[in-house]
C-alpha positions in Angstrom: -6.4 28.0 -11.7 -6.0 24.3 -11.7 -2.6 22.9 -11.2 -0.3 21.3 -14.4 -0.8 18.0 -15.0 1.8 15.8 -12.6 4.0 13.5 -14.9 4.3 10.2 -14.2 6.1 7.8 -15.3 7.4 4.0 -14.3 10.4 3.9 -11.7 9.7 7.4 -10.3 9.8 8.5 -6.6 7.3 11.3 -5.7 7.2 13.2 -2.3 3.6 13.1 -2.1 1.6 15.4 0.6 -1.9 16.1 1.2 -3.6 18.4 4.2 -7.0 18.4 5.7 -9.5 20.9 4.1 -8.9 24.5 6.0 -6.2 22.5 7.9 -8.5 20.8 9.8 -7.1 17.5 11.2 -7.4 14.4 8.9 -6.4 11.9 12.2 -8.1 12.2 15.5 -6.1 9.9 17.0 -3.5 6.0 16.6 -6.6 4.4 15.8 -7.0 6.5 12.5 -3.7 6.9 12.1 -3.6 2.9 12.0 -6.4 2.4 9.6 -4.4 5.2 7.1 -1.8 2.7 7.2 -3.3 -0.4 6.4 -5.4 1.5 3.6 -2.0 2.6 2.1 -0.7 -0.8 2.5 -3.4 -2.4 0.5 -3.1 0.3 -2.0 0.6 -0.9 -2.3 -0.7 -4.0 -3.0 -2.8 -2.9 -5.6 -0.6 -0.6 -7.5 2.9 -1.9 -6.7 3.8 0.9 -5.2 6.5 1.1 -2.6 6.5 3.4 0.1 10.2 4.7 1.0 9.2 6.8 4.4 6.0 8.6 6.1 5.2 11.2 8.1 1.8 11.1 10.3 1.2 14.5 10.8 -2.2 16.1 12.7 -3.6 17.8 9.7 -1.9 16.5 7.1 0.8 13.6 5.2 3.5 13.2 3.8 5.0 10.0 1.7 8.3 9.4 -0.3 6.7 6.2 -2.9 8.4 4.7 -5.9 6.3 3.7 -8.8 7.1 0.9 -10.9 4.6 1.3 -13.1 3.5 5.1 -14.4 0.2 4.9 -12.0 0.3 7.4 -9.3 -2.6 9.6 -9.8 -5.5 6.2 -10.5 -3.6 5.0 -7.4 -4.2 8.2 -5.3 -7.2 8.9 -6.8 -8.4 5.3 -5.3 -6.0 5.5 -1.7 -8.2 9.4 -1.0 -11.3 8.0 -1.3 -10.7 4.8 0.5 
């Protein structure tokens, strides 16, 4: 069953999570977790967004992001498959 739509709108903060498939690890080690970072810092850039905290986790993210502009999802869908 796919999931309902996510609503989105402009000024909204989202706590936004995603694991590794089967909960495999996503980061191997700093040097990935470094390159994460600078990917999501140029998809600030991009989007506008702006990232209120992180979490860095083995398997799996978390991020608390304000929206100015109602584009979460184009932005994700272009940070996942950086």
């Amino acid at each position: 069953m796919a999931r309902k739509l996510r609503l989105e709108y402009a000024g909204a903060i989202y706590h936004v999570m995603n694991r590794g498939d089967r909960q495999e690890p996503i980061f191997e080690d700093a040097s990935d977790r470094e390159r994460f970072l600078g990917a999501l810092a140029e998809a600030c850039v991009k989007t506008g967004w702006q990232v209120h905290a992180y979490c860095l986790m083995g398997n799996h993210f978390h991020l608390v992001m304000e929206t100015p502009q109602a584009n979460l999802v184009a932005g994700m869908q272009w940070f996942l498959s950086t």
